[in-house]
C-alpha positions as CSV (number, residue, x, y, z in Angstrom):
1,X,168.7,131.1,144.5
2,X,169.2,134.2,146.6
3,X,166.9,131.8,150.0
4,X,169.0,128.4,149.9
5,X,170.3,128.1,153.2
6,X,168.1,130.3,154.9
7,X,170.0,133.7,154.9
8,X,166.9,135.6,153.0
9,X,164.0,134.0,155.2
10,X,161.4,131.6,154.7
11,X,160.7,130.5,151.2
12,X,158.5,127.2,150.4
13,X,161.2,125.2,151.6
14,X,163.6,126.0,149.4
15,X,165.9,127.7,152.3
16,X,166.4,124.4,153.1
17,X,168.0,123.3,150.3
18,X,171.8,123.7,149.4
19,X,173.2,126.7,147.7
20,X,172.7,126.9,144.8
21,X,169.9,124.6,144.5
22,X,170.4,121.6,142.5
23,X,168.3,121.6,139.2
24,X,166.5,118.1,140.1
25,X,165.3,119.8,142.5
26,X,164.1,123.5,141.2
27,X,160.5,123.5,140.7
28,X,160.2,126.0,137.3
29,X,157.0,127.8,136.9
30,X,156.3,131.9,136.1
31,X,160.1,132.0,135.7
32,X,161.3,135.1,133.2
33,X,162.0,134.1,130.1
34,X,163.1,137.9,128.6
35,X,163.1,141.0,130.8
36,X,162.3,144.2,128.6
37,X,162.9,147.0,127.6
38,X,165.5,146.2,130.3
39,X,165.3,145.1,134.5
40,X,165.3,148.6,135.6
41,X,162.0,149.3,133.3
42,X,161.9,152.4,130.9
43,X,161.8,155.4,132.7
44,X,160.7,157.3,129.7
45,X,157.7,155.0,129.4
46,X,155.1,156.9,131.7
47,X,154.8,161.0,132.0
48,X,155.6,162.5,134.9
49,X,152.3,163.6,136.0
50,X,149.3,161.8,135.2
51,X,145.6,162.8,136.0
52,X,143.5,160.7,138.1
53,X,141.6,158.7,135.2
54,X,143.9,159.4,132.3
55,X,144.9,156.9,130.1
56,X,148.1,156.1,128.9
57,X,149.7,154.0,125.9
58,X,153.1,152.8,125.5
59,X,153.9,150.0,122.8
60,X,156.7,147.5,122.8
61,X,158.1,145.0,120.3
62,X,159.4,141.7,121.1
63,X,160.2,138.6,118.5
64,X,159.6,135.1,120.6
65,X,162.3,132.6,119.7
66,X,160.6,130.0,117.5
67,X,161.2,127.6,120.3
68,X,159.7,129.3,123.0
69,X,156.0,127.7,123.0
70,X,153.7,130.6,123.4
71,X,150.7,128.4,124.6
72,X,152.1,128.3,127.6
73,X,153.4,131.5,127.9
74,X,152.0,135.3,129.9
75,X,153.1,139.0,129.7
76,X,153.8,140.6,133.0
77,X,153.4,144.4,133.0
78,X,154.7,146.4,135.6
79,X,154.6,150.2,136.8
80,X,157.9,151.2,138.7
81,X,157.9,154.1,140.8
82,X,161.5,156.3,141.1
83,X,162.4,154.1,144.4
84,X,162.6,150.8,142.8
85,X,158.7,149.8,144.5
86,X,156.1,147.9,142.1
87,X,153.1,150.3,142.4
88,X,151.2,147.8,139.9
89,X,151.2,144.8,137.8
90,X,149.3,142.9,135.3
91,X,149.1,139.5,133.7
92,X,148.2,138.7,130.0
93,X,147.8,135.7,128.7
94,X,150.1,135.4,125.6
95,X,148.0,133.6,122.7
96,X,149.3,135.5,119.5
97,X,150.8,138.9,120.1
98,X,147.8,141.2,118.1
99,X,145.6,139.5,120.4
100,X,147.8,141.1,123.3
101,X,147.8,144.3,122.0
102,X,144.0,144.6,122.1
103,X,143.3,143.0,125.4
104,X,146.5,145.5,126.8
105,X,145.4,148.4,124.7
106,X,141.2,147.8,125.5
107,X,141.1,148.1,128.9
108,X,141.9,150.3,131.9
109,X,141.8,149.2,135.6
110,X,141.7,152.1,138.4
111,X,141.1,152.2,142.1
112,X,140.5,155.2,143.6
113,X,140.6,156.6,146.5
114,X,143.5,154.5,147.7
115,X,144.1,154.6,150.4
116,X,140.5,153.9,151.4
117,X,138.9,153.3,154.4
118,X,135.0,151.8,154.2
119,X,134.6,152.1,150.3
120,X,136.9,152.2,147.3
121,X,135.6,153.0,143.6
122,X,136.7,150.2,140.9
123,X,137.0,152.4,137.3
124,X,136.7,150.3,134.5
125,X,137.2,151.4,131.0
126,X,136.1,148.9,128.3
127,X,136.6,149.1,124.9
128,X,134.1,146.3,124.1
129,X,131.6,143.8,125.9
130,X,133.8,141.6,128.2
131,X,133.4,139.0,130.9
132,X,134.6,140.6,134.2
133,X,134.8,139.6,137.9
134,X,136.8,140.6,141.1
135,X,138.4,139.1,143.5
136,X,139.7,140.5,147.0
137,X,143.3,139.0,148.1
138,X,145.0,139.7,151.4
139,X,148.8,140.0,150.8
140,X,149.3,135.8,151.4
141,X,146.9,135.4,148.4
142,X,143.6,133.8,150.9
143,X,140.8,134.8,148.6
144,X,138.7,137.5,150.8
145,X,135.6,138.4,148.6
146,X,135.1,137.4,145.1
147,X,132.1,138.3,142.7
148,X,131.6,137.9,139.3
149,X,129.9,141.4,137.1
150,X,129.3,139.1,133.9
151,X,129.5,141.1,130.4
152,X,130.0,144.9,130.8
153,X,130.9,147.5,128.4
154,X,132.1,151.5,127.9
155,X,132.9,152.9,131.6
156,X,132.1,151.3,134.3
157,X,132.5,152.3,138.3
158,X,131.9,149.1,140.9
159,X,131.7,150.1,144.7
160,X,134.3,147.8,146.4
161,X,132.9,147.5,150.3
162,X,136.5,147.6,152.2
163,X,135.0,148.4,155.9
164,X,135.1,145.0,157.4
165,X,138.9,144.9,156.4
166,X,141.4,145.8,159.1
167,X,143.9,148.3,158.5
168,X,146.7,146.9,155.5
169,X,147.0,145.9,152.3
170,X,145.4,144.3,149.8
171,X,145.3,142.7,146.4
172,X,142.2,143.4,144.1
173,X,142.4,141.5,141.0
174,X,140.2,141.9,138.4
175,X,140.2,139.4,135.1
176,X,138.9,140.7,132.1
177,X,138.5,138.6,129.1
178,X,140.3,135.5,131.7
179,X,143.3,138.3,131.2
180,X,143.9,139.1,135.2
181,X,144.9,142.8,136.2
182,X,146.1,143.6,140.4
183,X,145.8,146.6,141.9
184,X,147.1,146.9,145.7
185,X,144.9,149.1,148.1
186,X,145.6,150.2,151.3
187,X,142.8,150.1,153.8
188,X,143.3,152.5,156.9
């Protein structure tokens, strides 16, 4: 654990702790079970230049271990840019993997312009009726605006009101289907 002892900052507590930190007292939860393709991503999974809108597909295969309880269990997607940074994530919940495949393949979040300043466009493309709302994060997680947009369909384009935010960034998540997708925005 790269924080025990303190040399990486403050981290729940756990810099406090010795190093490495005993397993009685590691608290497991959203921990990696399998990294893939690979850590450093594919790089041959996204074109180089992608319209504003455009969709793109990639498809992975991955066996779970017939241990591994899949109940209990979520898919983290990530976007990479060249630098190493995490442009954007997503979160699906891992109940049988066609069901993934839809939910991952019938949907499309985008946030544009971004940066904003007083008003950000949520895009929306939905394959089917689903149950969407959004919540507004600041970068500690506190919960800044939340609404919920019930059953919506096809394309969809939701107004986010961003001028009472000061200047930084922020987290928009929006759950589809109770499968969670977030975006980061930068408000100037």
């Amino acid at each position: 654990n790269a924080y025990a002892g303190g040399n990486n900052g403050v981290m729940g507590g756990y810099e406090l702790l010795p190093n490495p930190v005993p397993a009685s007292q590691m608290v497991y939860d959203h921990v990696a079970r399998a990294i893939e393709p690979a850590f450093g991503g594919d790089a041959s999974s996204f074109p180089a230049t992608v319209a504003a809108g455009a969709t793109h597909t990639k498809t992975y295969t991955f066996t779970l271990p017939a241990a591994w309880n899949e109940n209990k269990m979520n898919v983290i997607g990530m976007i990479i840019d060249p630098s190493g940074k995490i442009d954007n994530a997503s979160k699906v919940k891992l109940t049988n993997s066609s069901g993934l495949v839809e939910q991952a393949l019938n949907q499309a979040v985008f946030i544009y312009p971004n940066p904003t300043s007083t008003e950000a466009n949520l895009a929306l493309t939905l394959m089917q009726e689903s149950l969407v709302s959004v919540q507004i994060l600041d970068t500690q997680g506190k919960i800044l605006a939340t609404k919920n947009y019930g059953n919506l369909n096809g394309n969809q384009h939701i107004a986010l009101n961003t001028g009472l935010l000061s200047s930084g960034v922020y987290l928009v998540q929006v759950t589809i289907n109770g499968s969670t997708v977030t975006k980061k925005i930068l408000v100037q």
